[in-house]
C-alpha positions in Angstrom: 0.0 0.0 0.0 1.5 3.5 -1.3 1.3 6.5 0.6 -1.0 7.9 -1.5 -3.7 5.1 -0.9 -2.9 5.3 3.1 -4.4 9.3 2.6 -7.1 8.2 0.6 -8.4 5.4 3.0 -7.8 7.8 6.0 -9.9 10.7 4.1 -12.8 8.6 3.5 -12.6 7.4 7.0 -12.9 11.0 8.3 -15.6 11.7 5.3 -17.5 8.8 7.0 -17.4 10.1 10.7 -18.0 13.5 9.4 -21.3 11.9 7.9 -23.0 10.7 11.0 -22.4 13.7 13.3 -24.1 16.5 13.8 -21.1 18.8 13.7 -19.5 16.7 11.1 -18.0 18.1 7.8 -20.7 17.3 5.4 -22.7 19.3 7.8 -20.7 21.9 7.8 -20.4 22.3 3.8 -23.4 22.3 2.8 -25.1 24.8 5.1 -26.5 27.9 3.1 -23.6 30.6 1.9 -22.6 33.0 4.6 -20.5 34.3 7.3 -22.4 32.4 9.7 -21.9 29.1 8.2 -18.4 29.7 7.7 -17.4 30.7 11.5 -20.4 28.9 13.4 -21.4 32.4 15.1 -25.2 33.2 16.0 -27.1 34.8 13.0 -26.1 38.6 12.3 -29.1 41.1 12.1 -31.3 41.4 8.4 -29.7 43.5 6.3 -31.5 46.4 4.8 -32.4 46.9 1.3 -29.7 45.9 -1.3 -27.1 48.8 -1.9 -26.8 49.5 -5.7 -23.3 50.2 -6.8 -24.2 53.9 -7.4 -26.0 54.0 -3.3 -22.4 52.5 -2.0 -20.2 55.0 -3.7 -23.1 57.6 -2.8 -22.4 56.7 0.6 -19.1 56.1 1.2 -18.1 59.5 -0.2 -20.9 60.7 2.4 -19.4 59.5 5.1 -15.8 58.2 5.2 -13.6 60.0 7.0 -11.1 60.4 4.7 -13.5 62.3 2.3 -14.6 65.0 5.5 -11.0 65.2 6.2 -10.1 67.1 2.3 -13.9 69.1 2.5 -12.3 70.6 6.1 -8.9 71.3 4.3 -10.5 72.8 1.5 -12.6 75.2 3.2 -9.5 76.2 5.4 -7.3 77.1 2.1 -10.7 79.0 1.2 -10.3 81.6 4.1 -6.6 81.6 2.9 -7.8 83.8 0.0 -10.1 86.3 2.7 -6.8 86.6 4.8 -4.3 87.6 1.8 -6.6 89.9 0.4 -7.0 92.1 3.3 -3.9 93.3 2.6 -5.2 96.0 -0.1 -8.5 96.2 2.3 -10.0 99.3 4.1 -9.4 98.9 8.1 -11.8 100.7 11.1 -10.6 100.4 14.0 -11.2 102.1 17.7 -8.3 103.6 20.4 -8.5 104.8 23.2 -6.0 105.6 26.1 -6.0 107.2 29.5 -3.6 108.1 32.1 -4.0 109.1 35.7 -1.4 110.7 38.1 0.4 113.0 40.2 2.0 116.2 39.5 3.6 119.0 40.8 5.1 122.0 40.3 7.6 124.9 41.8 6.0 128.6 42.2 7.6 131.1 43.7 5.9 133.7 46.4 6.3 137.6 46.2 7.8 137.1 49.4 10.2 135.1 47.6 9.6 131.9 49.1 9.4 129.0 47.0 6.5 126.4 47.1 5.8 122.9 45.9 1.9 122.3 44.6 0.8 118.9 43.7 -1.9 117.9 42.1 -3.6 114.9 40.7 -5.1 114.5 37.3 -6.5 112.4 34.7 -6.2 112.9 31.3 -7.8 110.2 28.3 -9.0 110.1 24.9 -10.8 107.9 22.6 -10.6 108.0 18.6 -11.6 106.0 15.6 -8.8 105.0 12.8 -9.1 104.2 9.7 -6.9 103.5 7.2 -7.2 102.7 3.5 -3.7 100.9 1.6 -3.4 102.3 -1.6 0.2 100.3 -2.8 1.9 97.8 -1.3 4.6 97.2 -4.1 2.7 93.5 -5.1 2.8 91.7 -1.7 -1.2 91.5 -1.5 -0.9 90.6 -5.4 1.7 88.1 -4.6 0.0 86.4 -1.3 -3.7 86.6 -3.1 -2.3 84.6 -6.2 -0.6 82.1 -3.7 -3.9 81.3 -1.5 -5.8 81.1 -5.1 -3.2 78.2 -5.8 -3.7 76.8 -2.3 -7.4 76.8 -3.0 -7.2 74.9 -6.3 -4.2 72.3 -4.9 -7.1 71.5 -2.2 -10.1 71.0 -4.5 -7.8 68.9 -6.7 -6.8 67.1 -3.7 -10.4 66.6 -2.2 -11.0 65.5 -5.8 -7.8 63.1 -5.4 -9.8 61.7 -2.4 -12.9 61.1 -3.7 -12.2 59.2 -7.0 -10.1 57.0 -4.9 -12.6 56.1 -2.4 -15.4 55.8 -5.3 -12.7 53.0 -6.8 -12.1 51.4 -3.7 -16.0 51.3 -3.1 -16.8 49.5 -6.5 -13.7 47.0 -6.2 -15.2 46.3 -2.8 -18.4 45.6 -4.1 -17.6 43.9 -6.9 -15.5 41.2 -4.5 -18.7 40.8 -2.9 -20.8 39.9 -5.3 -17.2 38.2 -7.0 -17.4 36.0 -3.5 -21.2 35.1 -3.6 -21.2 34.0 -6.8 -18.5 31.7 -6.3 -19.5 30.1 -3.3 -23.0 29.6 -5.6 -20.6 27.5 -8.0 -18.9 25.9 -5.3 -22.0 24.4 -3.9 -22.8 23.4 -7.2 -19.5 21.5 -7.4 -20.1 20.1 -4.0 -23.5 18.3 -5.1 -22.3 17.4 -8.7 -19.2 15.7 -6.3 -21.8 14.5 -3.5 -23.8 12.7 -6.9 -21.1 11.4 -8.5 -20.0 9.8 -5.5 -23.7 8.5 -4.8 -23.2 6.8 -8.3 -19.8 5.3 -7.9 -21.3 3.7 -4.9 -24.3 1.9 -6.7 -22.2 0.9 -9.3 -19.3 -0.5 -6.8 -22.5 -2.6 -5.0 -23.6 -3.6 -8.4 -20.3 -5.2 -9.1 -19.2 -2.9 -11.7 -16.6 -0.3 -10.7 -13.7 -0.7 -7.5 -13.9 0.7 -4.0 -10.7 2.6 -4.8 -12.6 4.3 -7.5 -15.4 5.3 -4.2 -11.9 6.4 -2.1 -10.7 9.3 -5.3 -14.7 10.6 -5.6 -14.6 11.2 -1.5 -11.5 12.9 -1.7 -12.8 15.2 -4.5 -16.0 15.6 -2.4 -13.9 16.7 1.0 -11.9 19.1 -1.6 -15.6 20.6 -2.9 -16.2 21.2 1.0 -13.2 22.9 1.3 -13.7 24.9 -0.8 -17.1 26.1 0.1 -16.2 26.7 3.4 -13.4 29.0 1.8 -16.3 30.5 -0.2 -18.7 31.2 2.4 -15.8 32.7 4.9 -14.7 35.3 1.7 -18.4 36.5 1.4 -17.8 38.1 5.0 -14.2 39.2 4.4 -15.5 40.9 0.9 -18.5 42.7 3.3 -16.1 43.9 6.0 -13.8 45.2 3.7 -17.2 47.0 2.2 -18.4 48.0 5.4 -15.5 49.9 6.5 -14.8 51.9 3.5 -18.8 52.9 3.8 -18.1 53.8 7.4 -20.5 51.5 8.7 -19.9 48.6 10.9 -17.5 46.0 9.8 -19.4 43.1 11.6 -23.0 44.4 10.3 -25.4 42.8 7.5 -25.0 44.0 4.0 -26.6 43.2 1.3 -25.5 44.3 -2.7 -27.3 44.1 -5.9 -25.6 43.5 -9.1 -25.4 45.9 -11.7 -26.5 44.6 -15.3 -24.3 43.5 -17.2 -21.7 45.8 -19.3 -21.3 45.9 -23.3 -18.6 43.1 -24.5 -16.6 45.6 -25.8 -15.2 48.3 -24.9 -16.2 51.9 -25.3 -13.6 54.2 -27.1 -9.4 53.9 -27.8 -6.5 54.0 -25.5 -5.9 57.5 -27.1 -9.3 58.7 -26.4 -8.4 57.7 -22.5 -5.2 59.3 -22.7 -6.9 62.6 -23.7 -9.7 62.0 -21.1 -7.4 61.6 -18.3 -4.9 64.6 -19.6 -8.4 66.8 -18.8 -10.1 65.2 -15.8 -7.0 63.4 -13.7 -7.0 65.9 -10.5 -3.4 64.8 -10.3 -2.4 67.2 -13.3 -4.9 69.6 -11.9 -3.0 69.8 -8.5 0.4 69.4 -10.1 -0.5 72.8 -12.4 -1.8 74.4 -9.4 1.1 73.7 -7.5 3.2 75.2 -10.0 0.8 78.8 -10.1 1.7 78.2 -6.6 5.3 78.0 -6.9 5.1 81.4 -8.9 3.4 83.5 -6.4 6.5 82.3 -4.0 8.6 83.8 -6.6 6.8 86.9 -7.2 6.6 87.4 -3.0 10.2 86.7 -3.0 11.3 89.5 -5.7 9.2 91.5 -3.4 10.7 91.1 -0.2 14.1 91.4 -2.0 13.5 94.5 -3.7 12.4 97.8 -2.5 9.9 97.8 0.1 7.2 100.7 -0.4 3.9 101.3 0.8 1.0 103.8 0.4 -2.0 104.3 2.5 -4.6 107.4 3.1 -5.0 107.6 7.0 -7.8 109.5 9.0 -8.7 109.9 12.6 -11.8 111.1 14.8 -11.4 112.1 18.1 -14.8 112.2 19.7 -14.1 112.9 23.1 -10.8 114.1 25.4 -10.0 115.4 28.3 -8.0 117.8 26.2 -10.8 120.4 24.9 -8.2 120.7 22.0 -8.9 117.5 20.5 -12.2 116.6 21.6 -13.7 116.3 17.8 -10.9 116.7 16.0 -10.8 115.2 12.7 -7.5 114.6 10.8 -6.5 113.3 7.4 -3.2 112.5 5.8 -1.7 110.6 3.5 1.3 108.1 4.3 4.3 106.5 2.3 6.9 104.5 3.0 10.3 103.3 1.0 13.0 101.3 2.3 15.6 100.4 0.8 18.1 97.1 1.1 21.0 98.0 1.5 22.8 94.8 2.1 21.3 92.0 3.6 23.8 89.0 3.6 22.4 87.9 0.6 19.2 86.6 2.1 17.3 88.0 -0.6 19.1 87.2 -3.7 18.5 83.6 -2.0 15.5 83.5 -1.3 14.7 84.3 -4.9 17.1 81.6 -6.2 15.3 79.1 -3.9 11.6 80.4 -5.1 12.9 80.1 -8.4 14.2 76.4 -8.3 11.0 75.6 -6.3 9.2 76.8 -9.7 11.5 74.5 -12.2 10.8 71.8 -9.3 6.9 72.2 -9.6 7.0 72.7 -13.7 9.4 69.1 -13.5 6.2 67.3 -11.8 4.0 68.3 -13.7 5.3 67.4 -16.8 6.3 63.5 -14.9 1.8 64.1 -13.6 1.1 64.1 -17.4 3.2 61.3 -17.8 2.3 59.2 -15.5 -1.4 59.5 -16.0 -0.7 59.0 -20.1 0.7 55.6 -19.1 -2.1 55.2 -16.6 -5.0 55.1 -18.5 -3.5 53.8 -21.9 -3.1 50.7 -19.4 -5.9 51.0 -17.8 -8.1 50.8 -20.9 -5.2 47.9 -22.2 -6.4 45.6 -19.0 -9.9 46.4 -19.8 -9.2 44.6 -23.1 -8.0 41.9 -22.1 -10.5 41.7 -19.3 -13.1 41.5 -21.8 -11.3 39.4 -24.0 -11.0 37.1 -20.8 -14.9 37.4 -20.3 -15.9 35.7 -23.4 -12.7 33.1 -23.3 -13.5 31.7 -20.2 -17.3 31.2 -20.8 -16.1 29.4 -23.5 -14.1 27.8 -21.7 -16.2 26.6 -19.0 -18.9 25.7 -21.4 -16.3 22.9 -22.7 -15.2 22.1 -20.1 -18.7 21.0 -18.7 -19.6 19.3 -22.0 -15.9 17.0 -21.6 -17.0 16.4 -17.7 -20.7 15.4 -19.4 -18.9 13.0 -21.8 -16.1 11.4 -18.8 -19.3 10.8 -16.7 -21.2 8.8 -19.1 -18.7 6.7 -20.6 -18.1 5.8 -16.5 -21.7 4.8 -16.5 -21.2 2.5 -19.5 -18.1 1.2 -18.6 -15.9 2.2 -20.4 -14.6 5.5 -19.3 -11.9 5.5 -15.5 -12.8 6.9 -12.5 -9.8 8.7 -13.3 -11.0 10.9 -16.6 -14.3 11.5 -13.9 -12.3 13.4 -11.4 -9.9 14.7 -14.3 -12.9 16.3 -15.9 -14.7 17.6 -12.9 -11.7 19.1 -11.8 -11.2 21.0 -14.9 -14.8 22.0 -14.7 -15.0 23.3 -11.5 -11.7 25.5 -12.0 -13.0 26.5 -15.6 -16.6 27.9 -14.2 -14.3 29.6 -11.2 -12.3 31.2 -14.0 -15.6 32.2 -15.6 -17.0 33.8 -12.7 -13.6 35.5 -12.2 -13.7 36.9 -15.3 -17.7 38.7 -14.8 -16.3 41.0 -12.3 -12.9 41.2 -13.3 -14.5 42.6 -16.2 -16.7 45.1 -14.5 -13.6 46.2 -12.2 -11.1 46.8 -15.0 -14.0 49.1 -16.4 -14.5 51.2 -13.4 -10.4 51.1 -13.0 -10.8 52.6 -16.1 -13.3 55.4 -15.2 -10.9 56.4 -12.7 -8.3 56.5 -14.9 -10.0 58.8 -17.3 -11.0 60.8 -14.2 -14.8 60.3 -14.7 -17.3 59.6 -12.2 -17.6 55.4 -11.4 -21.5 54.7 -11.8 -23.4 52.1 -13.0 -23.9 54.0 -16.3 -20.7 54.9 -17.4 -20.0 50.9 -16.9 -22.9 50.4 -19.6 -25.5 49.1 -16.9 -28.3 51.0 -15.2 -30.2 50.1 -12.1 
């Protein structure tokens, strides 16, 4: 007895005990598809209606985190904008001060004696300023175009975020369904296992077939329960992964609905998605905007570096003193200032140098942004290609396969086909309708993949489907 028949005999052994125990593995495998199945906890909560692929992006770019976290740094880069611009901006504002004290003072009598007199007083006034810059020499210009940059790097960014999280959403989903569906065929390939060992059986009774020939079909049957189990125990991984990008609870029920199915071919040329994702990618959008950025620097730097001057129209009111003089006085002027470097240690010559090479630094990634989102979605659209090439190859596939398995099974029956070519054939089968399913949402993944590298919006439609 080889080695390989001492595994077979003690597999059908524990296939047997398996069989007549509650708990046993048979059990076990062919409970219904789930989480619960697969771990032997108590039965989750119903889920809720069936999320749409268009309700789970919907949702996850509602509420994950990551998608709040841009919206907050956007708005704050917004207010960047109000605070440079106030540099030009009229300002109103109110003073007042006040002192009180001691004095005193020296007279001198007519009888020529001299006297001290103190006294105490209080003396205060309160006045409004206001103040109205006229020039600045191009430091409001410089700071206003920099916080403009700052506002578009964070849309791009919060743009960045989004398409992101919408792909992670639809690969998620489409594991899900990718798992369900394939613990569906694996159940399948456990009853056409559990029948074909039901038959091997009869005919080993009727005098026709070996026992080792009932010892190979077990051990195919243990490997279909196997496999289930493997199944049913992805269906929950798929959900949690699902679950936490939609913020939700990892451990709760959800349920998803398949999109219809997408056009075998697809839409439009590797150039067209090159020129789609030149336009749309928020990557070249925040690389441009980083470079308008990088310009403002340089402008604010040949500011600071050159002559500083500054123009403004000042007024004050002076509503109430203790100084009859000033109580309602009103006084205009008009202010300037220039100042001029002298010599500074070079710190300005440098810091233009360094604004400058910060430029050539942004202008550099931008040009290697438009690159790498050229080769991105000319692969992009290449794998979705192939995926669909994939879709119809492995139907066809699988469809041959099951016809060769049809063929193995009844020339077993008549006798003249091994036991062998059976588990040969049903072997090919079940990895050719895995393939198949595979390929479905493969298919439907490399399509939103390819969305996303166009920069466009994931949805149900743009895949070709509605729901």
């Amino acid at each position: 007895m080889n080695w390989l028949m001492l595994v077979s005999i003690l597999t059908a052994a524990l296939l047997a005990a398996g069989s007549g125990m509650p708990g046993g593995i048979a059990l076990a495998a062919s409970a219904p598809a789930g989480p619960t199945s697969a771990q032997g906890q108590a039965p989750s909560a119903p889920a809720g209606p069936a999320l749409t692929l268009d309700q789970a992006i919907q949702q996850a770019l509602a509420q994950n985190p990551q998608v709040t976290a841009a919206q907050q740094a956007l708005a704050a880069a917004q207010q960047g904008i109000t605070i440079a611009r106030t540099g030009l901006e009229p300002t109103v504002s109110l003073n007042g001060s006040g002192n009180y004290g001691t004095t005193s003072g020296t007279t001198v009598t007519s009888t020529g004696v001299a006297q001290v007199l103190p006294s105490v007083q209080g003396t205060g006034s309160v006045s409004f300023v206001g103040s109205v810059p006229l020039f600045d020499g191009g430091r409001t210009s410089a700071e206003v175009g920099s916080a403009t940059a700052g506002v578009a790097i964070a849309e791009a960014a919060l743009r960045l975020t989004q398409q992101s999280i919408a792909l992670q959403t639809a690969t998620a989903f489409f594991n899900v369904l990718s798992a369900e569906k394939l613990t569906d065929v694996r159940q399948a390939q456990l009853k056409q296992n559990q029948d074909q060992l039901a038959q091997t059986q009869a005919q080993v009774k009727a005098g026709v077939a070996a026992q080792s020939d009932v010892i190979q079909v077990q051990s195919q049957v243990a490997q279909a329960q196997v496999n289930l189990l493997s199944a049913q125990a992805q269906i929950a991984t798929s959900k949690a992964a699902l679950q936490a990008l939609l913020a939700a609870d990892v451990a709760g029920a959800v349920e998803v609905q398949a999109p219809a199915a997408p056009p075998a071919a697809v839409a439009g040329s590797g150039a067209t998605a090159v020129q789609q994702a030149l336009a749309n990618r928020p990557e070249v959008a925040q690389a441009q905007a980083q470079v308008q950025s990088a310009q403002s620097g340089l402008d604010l730097a040949r500011v600071n570096a050159g002559p500083q001057m500054s123009l403004s129209i000042n007024t004050t009111y002076t509503p109430a003193s203790t100084n009859s003089n000033l109580t309602n006085n009103v006084g205009y002027g008009l202010g300037g200032t220039v100042s001029l470097p002298l010599y500074d240690s070079g710190k300005g010559r440098a810091e233009v140098q360094q604004a400058q090479a910060t430029l050539q630094s942004a202008q550099a990634s931008l040009s290697a942004a438009q690159l790498s989102v050229r080769q991105d979605a000319y692969q992009a659209y290449l794998n979705a290609v192939q995926a669909a090439a994939n879709l119809t190859a492995t139907a066809t596939a699988a469809a041959a396969a099951d016809a060769a398995l049809q063929v193995a099974q009844g020339q077993y029956r008549a006798g003249v086909g091994t036991i062998l070519n059976v588990t040969t054939a049903e072997a090919n089968a079940a990895q050719a309708d895995v393939n198949a399913v595979s390929a479905v949402y493969s298919y439907q993944t490399a399509l939103a993949t390819l969305l996303h590298a166009e920069g466009l919006p994931i949805q149900s439609s743009a895949l070709g489907g509605t729901q």
